[in-house]
VEXZA-99145 format. One record per residue: residue number from 0; residue in one letter; y, z, x negated of N, C-alpha, C in turn; chain. Coordinates in Angstrom, 3 decimals. Layout:
REM VEXZA-99145
  num  residu      n.c2      n.c3      n.c1     ca.c2     ca.c3     ca.c1      c.c2      c.c3      c.c1  chaine
  NUM       A         Y         Z         X         Y         Z         X         Y         Z         X       A
...
END
This chain:
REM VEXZA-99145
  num  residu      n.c2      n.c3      n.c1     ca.c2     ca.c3     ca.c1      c.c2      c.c3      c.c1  chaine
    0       X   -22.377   -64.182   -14.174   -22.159   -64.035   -15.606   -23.370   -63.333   -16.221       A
    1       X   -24.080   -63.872   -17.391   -25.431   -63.683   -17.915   -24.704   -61.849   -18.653       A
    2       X   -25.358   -61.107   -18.614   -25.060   -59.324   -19.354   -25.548   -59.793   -20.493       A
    3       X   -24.503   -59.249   -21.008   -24.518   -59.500   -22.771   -25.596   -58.655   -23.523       A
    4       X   -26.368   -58.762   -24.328   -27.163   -58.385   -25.345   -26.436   -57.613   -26.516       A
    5       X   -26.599   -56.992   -27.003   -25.846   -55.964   -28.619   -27.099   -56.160   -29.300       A
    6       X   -26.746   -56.573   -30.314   -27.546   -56.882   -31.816   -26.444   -56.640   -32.532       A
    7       X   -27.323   -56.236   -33.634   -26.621   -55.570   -34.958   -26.323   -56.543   -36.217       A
    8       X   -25.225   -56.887   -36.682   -24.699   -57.797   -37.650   -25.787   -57.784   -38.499       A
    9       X   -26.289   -58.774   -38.941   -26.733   -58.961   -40.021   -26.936   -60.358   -41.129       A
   10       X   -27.285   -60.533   -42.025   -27.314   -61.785   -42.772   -27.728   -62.901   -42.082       A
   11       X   -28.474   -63.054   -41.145   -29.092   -63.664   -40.525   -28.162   -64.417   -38.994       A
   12       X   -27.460   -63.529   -38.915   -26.676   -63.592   -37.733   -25.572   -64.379   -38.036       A
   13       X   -25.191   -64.546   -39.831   -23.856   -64.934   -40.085   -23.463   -66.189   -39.488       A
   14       X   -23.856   -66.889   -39.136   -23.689   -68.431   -38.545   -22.998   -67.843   -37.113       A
   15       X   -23.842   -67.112   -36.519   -23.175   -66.731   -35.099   -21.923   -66.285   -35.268       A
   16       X   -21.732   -65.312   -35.997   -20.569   -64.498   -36.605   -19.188   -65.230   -36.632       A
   17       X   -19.454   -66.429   -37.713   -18.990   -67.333   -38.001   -17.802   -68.300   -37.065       A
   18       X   -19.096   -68.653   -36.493   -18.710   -69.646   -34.894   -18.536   -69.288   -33.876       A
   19       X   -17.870   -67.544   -34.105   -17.364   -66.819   -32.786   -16.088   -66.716   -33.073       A
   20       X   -15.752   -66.318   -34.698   -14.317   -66.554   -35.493   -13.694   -67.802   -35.287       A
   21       X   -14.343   -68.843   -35.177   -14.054   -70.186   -35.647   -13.596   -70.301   -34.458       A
   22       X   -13.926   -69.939   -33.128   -13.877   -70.492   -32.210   -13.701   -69.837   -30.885       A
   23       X   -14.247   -68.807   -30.275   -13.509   -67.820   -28.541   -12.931   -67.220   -29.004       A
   24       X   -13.275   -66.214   -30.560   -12.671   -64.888   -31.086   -10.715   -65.241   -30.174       A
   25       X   -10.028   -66.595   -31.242    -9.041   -66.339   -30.938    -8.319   -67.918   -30.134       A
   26       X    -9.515   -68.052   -28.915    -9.410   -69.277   -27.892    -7.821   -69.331   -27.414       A
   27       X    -7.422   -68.266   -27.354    -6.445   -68.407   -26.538    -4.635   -67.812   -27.370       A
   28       X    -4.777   -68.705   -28.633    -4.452   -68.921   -29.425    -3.066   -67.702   -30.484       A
   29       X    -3.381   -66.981   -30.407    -3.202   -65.816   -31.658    -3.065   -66.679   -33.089       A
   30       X    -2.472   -67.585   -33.134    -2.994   -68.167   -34.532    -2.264   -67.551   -35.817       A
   31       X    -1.428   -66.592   -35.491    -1.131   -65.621   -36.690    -2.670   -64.675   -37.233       A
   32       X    -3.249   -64.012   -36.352    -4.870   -63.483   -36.481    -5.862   -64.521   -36.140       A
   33       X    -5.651   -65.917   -36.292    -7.175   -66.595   -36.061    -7.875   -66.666   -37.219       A
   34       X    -7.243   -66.612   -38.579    -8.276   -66.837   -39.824    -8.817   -65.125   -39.928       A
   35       X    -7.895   -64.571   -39.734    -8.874   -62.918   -39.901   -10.148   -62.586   -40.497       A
   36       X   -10.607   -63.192   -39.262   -12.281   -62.975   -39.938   -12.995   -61.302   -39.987       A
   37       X   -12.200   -60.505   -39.339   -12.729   -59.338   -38.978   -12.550   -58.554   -40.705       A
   38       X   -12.048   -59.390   -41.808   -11.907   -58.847   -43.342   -10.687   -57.916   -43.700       A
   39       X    -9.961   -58.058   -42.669    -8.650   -56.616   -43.274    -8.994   -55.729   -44.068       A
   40       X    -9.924   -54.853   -43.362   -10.117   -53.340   -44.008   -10.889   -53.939   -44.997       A
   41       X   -11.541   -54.508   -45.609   -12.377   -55.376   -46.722   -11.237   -55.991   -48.473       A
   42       X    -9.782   -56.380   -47.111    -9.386   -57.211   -48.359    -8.583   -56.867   -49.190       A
   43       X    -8.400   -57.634   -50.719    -7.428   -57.057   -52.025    -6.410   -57.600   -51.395       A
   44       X    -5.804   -58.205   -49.915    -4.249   -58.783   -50.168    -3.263   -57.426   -49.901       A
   45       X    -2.535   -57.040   -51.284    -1.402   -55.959   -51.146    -0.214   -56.249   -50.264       A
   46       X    -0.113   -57.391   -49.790     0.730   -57.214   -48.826     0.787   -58.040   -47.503       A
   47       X     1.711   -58.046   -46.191     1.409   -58.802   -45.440     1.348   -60.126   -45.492       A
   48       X     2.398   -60.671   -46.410     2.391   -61.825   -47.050     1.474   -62.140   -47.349       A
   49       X     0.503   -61.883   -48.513    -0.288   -62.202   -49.152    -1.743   -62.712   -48.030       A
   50       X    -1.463   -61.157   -46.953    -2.683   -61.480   -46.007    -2.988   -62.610   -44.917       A
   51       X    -1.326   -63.002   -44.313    -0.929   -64.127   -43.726    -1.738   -65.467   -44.637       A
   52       X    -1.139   -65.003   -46.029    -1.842   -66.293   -46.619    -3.110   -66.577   -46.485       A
   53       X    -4.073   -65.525   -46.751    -5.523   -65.416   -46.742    -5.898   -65.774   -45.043       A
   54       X    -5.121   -65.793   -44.267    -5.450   -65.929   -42.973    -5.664   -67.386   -42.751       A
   55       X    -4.929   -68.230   -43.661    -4.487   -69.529   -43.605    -5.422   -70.435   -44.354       A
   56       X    -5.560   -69.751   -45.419    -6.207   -70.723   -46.456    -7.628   -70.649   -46.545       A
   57       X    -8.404   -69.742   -45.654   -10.044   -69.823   -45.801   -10.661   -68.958   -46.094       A
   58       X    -9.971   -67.960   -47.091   -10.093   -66.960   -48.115   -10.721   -65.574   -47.461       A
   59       X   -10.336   -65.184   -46.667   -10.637   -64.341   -45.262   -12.429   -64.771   -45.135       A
   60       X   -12.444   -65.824   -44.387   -13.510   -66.379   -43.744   -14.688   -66.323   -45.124       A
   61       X   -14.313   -66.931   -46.005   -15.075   -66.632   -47.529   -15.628   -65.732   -47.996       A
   62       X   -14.648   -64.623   -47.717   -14.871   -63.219   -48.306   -15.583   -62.598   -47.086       A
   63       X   -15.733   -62.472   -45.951   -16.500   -62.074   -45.020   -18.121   -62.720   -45.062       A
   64       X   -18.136   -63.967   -45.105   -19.257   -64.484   -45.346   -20.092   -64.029   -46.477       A
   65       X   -19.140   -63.733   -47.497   -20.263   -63.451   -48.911   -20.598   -61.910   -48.703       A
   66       X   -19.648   -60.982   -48.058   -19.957   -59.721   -47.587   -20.999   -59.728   -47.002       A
   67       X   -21.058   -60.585   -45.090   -22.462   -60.548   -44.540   -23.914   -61.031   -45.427       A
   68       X   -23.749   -61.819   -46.115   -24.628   -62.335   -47.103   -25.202   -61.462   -47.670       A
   69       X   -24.557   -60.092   -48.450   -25.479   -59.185   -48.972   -25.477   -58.078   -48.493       A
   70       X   -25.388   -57.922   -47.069   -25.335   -56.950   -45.706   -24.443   -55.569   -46.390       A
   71       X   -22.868   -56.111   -46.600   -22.080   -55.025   -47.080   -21.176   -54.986   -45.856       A
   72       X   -21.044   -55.663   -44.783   -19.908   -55.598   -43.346   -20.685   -55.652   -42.106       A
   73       X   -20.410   -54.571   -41.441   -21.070   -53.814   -40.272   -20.297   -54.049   -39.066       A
   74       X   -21.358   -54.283   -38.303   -20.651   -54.421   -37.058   -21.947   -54.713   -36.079       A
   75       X   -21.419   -54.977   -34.529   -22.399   -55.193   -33.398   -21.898   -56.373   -32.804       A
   76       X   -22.735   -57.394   -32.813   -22.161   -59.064   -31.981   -22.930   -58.807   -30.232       A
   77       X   -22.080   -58.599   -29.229   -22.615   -59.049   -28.173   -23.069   -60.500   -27.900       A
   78       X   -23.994   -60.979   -27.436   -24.457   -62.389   -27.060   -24.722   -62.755   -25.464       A
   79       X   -24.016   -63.503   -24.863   -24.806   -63.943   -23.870   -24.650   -65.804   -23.971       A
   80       X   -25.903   -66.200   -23.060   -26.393   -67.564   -23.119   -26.486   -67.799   -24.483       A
   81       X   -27.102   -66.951   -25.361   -27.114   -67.707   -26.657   -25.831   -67.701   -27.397       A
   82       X   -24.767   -67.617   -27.311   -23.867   -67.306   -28.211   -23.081   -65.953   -28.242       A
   83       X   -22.197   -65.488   -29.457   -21.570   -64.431   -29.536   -20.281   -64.281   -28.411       A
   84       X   -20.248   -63.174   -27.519   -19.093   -63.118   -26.559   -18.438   -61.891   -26.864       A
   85       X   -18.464   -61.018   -27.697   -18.078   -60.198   -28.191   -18.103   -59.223   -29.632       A
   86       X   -17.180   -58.755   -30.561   -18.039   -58.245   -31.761   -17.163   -56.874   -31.879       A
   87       X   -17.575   -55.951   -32.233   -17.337   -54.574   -32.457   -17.441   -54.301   -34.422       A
   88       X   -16.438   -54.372   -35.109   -16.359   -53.760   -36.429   -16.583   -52.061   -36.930       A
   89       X   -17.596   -52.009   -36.817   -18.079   -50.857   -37.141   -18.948   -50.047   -37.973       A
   90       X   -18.347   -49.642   -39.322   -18.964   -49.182   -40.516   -18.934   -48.012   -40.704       A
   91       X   -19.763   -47.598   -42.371   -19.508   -46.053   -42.962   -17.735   -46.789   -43.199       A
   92       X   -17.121   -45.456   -43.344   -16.168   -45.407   -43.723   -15.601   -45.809   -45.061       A
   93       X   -16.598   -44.974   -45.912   -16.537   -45.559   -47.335   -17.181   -46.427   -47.940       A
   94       X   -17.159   -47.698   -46.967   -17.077   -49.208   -46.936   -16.037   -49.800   -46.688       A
   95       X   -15.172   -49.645   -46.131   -13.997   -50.068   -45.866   -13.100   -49.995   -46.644       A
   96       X   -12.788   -50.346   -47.819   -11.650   -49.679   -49.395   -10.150   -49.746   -48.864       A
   97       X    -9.935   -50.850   -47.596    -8.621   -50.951   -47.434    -7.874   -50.046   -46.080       A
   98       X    -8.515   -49.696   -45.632    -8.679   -48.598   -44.517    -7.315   -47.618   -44.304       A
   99       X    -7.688   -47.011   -45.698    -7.092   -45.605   -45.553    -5.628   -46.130   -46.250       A
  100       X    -5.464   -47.299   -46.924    -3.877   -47.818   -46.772    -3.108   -48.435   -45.823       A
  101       X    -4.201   -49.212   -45.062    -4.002   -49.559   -43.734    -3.171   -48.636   -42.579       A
  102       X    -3.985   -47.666   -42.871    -3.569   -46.818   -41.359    -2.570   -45.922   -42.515       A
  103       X    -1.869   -46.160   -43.492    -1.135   -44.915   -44.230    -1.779   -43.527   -44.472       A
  104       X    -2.989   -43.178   -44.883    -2.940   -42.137   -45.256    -3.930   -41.773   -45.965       A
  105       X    -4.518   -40.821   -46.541    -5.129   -40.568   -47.891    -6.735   -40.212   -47.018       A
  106       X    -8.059   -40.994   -47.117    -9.503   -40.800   -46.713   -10.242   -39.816   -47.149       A
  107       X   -10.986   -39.138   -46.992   -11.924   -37.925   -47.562   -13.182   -39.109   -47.699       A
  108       X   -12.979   -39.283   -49.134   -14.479   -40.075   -49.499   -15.856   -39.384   -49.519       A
  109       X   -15.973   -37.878   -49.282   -16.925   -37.327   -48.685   -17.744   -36.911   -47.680       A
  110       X   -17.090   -37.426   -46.742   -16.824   -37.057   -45.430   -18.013   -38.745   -44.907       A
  111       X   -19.053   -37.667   -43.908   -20.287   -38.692   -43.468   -19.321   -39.322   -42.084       A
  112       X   -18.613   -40.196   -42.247   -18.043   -40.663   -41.034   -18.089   -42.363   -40.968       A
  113       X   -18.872   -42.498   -39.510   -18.621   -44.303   -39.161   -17.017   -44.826   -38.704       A
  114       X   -16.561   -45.364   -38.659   -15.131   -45.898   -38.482   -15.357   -47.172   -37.506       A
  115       X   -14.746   -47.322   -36.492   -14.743   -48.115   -35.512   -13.093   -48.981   -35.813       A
  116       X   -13.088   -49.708   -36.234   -11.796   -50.699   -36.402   -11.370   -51.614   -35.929       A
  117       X   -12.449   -52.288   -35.152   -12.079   -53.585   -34.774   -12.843   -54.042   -33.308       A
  118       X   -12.291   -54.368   -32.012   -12.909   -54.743   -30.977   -12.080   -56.368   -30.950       A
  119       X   -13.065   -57.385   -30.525   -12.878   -58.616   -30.173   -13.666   -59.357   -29.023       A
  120       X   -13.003   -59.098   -28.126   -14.147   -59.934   -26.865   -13.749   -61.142   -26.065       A
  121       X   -14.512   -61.836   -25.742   -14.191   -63.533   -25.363   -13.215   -62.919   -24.095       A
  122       X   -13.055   -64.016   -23.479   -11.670   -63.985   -22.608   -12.689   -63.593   -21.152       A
  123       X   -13.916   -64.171   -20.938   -14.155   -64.089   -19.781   -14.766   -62.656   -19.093       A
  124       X   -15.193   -61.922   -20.860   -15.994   -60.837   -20.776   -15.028   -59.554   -21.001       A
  125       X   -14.012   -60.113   -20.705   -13.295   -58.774   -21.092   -12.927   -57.917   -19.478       A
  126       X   -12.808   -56.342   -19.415   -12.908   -55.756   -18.226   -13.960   -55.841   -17.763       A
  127       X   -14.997   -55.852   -18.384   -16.770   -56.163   -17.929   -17.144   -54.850   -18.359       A
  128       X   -16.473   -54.065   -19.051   -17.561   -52.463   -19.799   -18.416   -53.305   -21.087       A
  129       X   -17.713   -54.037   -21.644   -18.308   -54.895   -23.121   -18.169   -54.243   -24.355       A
  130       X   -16.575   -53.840   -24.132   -16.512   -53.293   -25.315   -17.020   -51.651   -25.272       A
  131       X   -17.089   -50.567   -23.856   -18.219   -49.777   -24.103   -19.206   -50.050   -24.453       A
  132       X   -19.930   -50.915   -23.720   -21.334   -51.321   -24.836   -21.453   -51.039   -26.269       A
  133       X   -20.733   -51.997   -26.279   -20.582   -52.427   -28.439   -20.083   -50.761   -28.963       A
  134       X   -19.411   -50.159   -28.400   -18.973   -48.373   -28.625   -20.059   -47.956   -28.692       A
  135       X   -20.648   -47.557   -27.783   -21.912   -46.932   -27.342   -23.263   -47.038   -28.436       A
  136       X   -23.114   -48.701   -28.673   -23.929   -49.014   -29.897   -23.947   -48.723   -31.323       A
  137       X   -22.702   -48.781   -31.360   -21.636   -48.274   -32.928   -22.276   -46.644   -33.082       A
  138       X   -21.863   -46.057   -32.247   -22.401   -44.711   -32.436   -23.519   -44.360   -32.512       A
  139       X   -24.722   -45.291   -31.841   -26.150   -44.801   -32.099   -25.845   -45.068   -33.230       A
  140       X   -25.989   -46.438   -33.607   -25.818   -47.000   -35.392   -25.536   -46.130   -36.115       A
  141       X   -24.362   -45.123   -36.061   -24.297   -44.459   -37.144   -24.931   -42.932   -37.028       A
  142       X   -25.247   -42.927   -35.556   -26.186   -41.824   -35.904   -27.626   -41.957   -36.560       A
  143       X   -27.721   -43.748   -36.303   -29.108   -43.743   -37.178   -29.053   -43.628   -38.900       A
  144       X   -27.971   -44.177   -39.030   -27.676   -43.700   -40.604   -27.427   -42.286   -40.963       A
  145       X   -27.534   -41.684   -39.946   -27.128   -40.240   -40.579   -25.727   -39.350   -40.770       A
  146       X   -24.785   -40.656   -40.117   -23.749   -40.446   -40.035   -23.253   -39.142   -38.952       A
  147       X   -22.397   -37.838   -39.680   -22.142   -36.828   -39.026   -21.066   -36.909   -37.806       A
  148       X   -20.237   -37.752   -37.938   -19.100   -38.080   -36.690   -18.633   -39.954   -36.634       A
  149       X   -17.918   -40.307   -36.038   -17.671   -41.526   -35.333   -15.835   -41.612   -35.217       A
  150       X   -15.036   -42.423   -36.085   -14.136   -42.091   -35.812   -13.587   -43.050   -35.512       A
  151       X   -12.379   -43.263   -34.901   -11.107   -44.408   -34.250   -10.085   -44.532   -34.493       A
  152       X    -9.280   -45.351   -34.696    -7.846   -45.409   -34.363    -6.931   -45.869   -33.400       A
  153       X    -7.245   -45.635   -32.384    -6.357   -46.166   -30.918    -4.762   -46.222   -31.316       A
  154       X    -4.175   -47.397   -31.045    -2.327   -47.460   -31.063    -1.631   -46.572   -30.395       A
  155       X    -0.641   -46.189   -30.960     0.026   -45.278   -29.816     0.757   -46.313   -28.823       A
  156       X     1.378   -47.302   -29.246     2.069   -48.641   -28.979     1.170   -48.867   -27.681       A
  157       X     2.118   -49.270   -26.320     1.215   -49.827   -25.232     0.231   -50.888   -25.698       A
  158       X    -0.515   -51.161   -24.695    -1.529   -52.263   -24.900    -1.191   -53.298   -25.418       A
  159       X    -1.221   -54.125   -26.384    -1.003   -55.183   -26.539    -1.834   -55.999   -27.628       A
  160       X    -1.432   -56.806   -28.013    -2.065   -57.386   -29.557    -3.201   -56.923   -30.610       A
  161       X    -1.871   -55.683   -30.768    -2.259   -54.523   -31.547    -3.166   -54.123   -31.401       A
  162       X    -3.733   -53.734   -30.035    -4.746   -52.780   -29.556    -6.341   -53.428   -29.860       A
  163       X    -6.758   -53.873   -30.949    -7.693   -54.079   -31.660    -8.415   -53.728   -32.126       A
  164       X    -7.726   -52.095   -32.262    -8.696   -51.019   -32.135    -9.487   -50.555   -31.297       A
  165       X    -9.044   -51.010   -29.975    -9.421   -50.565   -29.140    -8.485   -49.267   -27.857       A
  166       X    -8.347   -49.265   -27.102    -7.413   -48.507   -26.205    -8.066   -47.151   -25.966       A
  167       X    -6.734   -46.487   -25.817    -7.196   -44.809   -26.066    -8.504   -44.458   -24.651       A
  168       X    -8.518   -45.532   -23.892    -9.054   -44.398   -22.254   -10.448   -44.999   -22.732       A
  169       X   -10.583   -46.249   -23.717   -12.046   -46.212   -24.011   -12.729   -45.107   -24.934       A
  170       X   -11.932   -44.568   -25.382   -12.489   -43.522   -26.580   -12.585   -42.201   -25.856       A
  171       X   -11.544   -42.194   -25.061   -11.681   -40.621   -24.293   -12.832   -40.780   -23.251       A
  172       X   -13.273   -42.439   -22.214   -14.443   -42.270   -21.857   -15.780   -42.294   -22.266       A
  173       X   -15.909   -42.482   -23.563   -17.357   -42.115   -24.481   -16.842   -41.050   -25.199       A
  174       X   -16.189   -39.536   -24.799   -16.670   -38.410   -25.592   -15.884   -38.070   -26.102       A
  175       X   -15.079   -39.091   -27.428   -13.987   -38.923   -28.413   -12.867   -37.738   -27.957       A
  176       X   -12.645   -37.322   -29.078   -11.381   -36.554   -28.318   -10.425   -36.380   -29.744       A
  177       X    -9.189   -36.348   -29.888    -7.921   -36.326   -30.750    -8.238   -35.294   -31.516       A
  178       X    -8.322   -35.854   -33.244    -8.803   -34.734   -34.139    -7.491   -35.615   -35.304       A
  179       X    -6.442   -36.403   -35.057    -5.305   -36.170   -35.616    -4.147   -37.430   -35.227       A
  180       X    -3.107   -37.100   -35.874    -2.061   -38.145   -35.714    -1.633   -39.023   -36.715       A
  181       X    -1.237   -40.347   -36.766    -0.782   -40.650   -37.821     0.597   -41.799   -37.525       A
  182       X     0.901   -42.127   -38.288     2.721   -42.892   -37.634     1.717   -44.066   -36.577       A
  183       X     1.593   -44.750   -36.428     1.206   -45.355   -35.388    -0.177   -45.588   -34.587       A
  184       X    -1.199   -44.616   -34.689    -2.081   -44.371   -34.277    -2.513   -42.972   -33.993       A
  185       X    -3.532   -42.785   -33.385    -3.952   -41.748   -33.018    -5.112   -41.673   -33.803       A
  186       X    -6.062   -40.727   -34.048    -7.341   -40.365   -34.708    -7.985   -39.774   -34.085       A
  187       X    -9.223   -39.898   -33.134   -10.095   -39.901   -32.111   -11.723   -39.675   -33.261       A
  188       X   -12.208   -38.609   -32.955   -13.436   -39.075   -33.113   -14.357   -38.074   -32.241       A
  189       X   -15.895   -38.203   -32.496   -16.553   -38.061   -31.469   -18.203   -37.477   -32.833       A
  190       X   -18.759   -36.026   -32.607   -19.606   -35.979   -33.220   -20.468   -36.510   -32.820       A
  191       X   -21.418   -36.640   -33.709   -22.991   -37.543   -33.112   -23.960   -36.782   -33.703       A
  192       X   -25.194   -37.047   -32.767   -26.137   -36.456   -32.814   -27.353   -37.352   -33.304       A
  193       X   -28.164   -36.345   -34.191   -29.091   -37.480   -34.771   -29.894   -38.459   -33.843       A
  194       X   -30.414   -39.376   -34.708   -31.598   -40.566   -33.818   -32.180   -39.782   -33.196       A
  195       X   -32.779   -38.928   -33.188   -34.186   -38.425   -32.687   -34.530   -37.315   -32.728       A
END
């Protein structure tokens, strides 16, 4: 198996992006989350309804695209052989507008923090140390922005579906450690230290 590469989302990349959604993101068929598009924390749908719909109709995939387009959605695409085998959603915080309704609870819009939301890895690369990678990367990233801490939301809920955030023993093995609770997640973060 070729070791995956981490590159950093960008306008340029959107095609890859694209045709990882379109296509391994959810191979093995999730088709309630296949339109997603990595846009939750991004989107105006007020309810689940509404978001189901956007999952369905394109709208998702649309609104992510015009985001990468003017480099407003962050994240790290692993690649091997040339295509995307993994992607890590990982921004400033106060990029994310839907976030802090998401997880129920009120954001400190002052607060220098990257937010880790979203892990997605192909079927073959998963249990490979992939999604440490893409972690590992997330956090330089935001230490290169200047960003003062790195935060998570691991499920409390066993592994399953859900766990999209990512699972608690990956956060406790890069550093993270429990800085709060919330009804169905945990709040993990991890300070960072500058670039250089």
């Amino acid at each position: 198996m070729t070791e995956p590469v981490i590159q950093a989302l960008t306008p340029e990349r959107l095609d890859d992006f694209l045709a990882y959604f379109d296509g391994d993101a959810f191979a093995e068929g999730n088709t309630r989350w296949a339109g997603c598009t990595c846009y939750f924390y991004h989107t105006p749908a007020d309810s689940a309804e509404a978001w189901v719909e956007a999952c369905k109709n394109g709208s998702n995939r649309a609104g992510a695209a015009e985001l990468i387009r003017r480099g407003q959605m962050h994240g790290y695409l692993a690649y091997a052989d040339g295509r995307v085998v993994g992607w890590c959603h990982a921004a400033p915080r106060h990029t994310l507008p839907n976030l802090g309704r998401a997880l129920g609870t009120q954001l400190d819009p002052g607060e220098t923090v990257g937010s880790i939301v979203c892990f997605n890895i192909a079927a073959p690369y998963r249990r490979t140390g992939l999604a440490g990678r893409l972690l590992a990367a997330a956090c330089a990233g935001f230490a290169h922005l200047g960003l003062s801490v790195a935060e998570a939301y691991p499920q409390k809920a066993p592994v399953s579906v859900l766990s999209y955030h990512g699972p608690l023993v990956l956060y406790e093995a890069a550093g993270f450690s429990r800085a709060g609770e919330l009804e169905h997640c945990w709040v993990y973060r991890k300070v960072l230290t500058g670039p250089g």
